[in-house]
N, C-alpha and C positions, 0 to 999 in steps of 0.2 A: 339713542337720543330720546328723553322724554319732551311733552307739549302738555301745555296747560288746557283744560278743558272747561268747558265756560260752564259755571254750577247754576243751581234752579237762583232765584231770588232767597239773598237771604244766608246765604251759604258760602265759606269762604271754596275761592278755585281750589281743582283737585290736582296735584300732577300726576297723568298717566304715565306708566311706563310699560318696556316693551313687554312684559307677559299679560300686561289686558288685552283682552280679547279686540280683534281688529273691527272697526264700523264699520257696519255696510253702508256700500256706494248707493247711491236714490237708482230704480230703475231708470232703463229706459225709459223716456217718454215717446209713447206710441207712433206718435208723427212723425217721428225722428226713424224711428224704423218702417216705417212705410215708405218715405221721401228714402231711405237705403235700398229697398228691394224694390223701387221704380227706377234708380240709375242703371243698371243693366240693360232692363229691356229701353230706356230711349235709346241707350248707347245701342243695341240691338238694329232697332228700329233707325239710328240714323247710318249704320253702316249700310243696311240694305237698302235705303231709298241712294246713299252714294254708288251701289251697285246698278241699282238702276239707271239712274242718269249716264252711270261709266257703259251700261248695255245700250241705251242710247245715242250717247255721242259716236258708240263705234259701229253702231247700226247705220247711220247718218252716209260716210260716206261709200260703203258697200252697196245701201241702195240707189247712190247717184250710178255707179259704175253701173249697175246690172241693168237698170234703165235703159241708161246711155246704149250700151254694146247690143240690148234686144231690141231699142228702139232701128237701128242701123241693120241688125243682121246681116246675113249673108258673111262676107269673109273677115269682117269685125268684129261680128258674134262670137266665130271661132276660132278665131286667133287671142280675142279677152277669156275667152274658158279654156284655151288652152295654155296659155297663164296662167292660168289660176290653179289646172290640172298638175302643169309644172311644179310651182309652190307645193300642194300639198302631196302628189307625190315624194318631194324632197323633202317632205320632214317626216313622212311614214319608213324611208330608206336612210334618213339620219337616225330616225329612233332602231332601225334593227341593222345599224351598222356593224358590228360582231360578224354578222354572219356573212358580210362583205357582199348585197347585190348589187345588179350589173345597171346603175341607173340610166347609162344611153339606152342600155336597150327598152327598160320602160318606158323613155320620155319619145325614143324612134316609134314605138307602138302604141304609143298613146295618139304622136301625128300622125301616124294613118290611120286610126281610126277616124280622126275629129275629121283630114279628109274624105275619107271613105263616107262618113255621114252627110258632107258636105256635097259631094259631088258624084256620088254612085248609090249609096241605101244601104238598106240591113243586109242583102246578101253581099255584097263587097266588102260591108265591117265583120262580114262573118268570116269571108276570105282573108282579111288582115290580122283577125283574132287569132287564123290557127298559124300563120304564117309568122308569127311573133312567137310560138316556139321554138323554130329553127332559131329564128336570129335571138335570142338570150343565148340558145345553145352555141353560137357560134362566137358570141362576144366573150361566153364564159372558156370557151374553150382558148381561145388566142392570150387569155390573162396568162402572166409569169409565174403567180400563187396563184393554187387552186384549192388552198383551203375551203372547207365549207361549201362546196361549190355548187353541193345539192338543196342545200338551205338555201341560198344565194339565188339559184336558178326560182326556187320554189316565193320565197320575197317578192323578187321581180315579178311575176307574173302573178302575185295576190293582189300589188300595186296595180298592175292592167287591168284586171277586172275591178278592184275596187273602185279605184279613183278612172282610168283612161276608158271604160266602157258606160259609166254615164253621164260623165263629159261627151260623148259619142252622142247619148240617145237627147242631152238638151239640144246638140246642132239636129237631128232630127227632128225635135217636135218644132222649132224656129220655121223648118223645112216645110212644114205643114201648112196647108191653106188655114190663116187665123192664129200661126202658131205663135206670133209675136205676144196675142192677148194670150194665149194657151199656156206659154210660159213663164209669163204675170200669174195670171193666177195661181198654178201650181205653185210658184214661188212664196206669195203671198199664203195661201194653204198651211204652207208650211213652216213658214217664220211667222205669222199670228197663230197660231198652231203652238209651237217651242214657247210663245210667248205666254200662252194661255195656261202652259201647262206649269207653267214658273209660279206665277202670280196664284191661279189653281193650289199647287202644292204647297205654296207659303201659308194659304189660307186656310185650308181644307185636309193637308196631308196629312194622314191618321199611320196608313196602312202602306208599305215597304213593298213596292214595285219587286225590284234584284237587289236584295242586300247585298248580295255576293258582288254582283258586278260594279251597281251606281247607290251604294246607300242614302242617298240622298232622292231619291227618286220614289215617288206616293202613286200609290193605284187612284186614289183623287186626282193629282194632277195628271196621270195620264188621260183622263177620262172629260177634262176639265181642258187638254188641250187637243185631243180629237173633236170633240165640241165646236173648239174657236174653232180649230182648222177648217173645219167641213162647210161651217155656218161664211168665216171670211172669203173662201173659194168660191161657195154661190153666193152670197151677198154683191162679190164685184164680176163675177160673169153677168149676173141677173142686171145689174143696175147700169153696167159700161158697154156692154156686149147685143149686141140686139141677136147674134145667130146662136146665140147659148139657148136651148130651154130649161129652164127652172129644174126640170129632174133630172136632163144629163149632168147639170153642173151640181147637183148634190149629189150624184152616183158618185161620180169622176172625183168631187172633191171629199167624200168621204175613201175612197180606194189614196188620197195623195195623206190624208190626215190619219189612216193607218200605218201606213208606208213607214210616215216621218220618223213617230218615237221607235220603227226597228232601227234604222240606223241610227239615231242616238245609241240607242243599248247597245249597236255591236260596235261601234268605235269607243264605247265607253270599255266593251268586254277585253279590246286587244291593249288599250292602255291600260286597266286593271293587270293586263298581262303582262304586259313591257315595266312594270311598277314607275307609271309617273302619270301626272298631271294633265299637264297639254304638252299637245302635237309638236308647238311650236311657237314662238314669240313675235310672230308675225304683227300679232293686234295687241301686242303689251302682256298684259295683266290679266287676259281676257283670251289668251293662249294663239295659236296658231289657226292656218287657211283650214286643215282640215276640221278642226274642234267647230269652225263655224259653219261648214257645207255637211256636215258626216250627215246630216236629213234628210237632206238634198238630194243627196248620193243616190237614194232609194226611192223617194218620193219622185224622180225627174223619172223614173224607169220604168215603176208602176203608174205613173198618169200618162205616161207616151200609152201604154198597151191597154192603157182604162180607155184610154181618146179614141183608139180605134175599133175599139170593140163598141162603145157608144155612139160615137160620133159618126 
């Protein structure tokens, strides 16, 4: 196909045809690429603020609950964490179902411990901790299969210590003269803490925590949410609490805002292992019980033994 090409003045038109050389297109104009490489990052930028608000609204009614159940204490306290123990046992024993363990016997050892804390102390949840390897052994022995049975036994009792032994030690610190504030705080500690190190790592993360295990995770935001952690623990002991003094409650909540990011990293390292995501689809989009306590886990156990040592 030839087209006529519009001559100088004066001149009659040329008809081009296809062996002339092609015209070049006009550049870009600058603006036009600038306004291109800013739609990314809004779109960036509105994903994670919808992140946010979704970390929000599911924040929302977790901390009615825990309120609620440490405001009450005693046998509502743990019977709600023992709840909660259930849940996220059952989704550590859904992800390593293969290896087929023996979940009554987890969920029977996890209730006497949360008893045992409740109504006798450490040397009675000590008594129930060793006494919870007979009974796996006897649950596992009455199954019809006994595939895996060593894997299975060995499961079970990672679920006891992990999740049923400091579900144990929150009904203890409850137990505590002042434990109801005691418990608030650690809590607090710990989830302004996970928060700090979020926000922290968006803004600041240069430098790769465990690539291996959580690549997403910044030696700034670690650092950025031991910070918050330490600072929000005595900021509400100091300002709610009249029997805090200002140094126990930054000792204690510096020992809970170290605690925290371990159990992140080792709940991160077994699902790194198991190759998946979250725990469980408990809270939607925003994963399972245990993806949102795995802090907790650690922090509840190291501030039970920070409290007594200071306190």
């Amino acid at each position: 196909m030839s087209y006529f090409e519009d001559p100088p003045d004066g001149e009659e038109p040329r008809r081009r045809t296809r062996s002339d050389p092609p015209q070049r297109r006009p550049a870009p104009r600058p603006d036009r690429e600038r306004r291109a490489g800013r739609r990314p990052e809004r779109k960036k930028r509105r994903r994670q603020g919808s992140e946010t608000r979704a970390r929000v609204l599911t924040a929302i009614p977790a901390i009615l609950f825990a309120v609620v159940i440490i405001a009450y204490g005693g046998e509502i306290f743990a019977a709600g964490l023992f709840g909660l123990g259930v849940l996220a046992m059952h989704e550590l024993y859904t992800l390593m179902r293969r290896v087929r363990p023996i979940d009554l016997a987890g969920f029977i050892a996890m209730l006497g411990l949360v008893l045992a804390a409740l109504y006798g102390g450490p040397q009675v949840m000590l008594i129930v901790l060793l006494a919870s390897f007979p009974l796996v052994f006897a649950l596992a022995v009455i199954r019809p299969r006994r595939e895996n049975v060593s894997w299975g036994i060995a499961v079970t009792l990672f679920g006891v210590l992990w999740i049923g032994l400091p579900i144990a030690h929150a009904v203890l610190i409850r137990e505590l003269p002042n434990g109801g504030g005691l418990m608030l705080d650690i809590l607090i500690g710990t989830f302004i803490g996970d928060t700090c190190a979020y926000f922290g790592g968006r803004a600041w993360g240069r430098r790769r925590l465990a690539p291996l295990i959580s690549p997403n995770k910044s030696l700034e935001g670690l650092l950025a949410g031991i910070a918050g952690g330490t600072l929000a623990f005595w900021g509400f002991a100091v300002a709610y609490q009249d029997w805090f003094s200002g140094t126990d409650a930054l000792i204690i909540g510096l020992c809970v805002a170290l605690a925290a990011p371990v159990g992140d990293l080792f709940e991160s390292m077994v699902k790194r292992d198991l190759e998946t995501k979250d725990t469980g689809s408990f809270f939607g989009a925003h994963g399972g019980v245990l993806d949102r306590i795995d802090a907790a886990l650690f922090s509840v156990v190291v501030g039970y033994y920070a409290a007594l040592l200071v306190l």
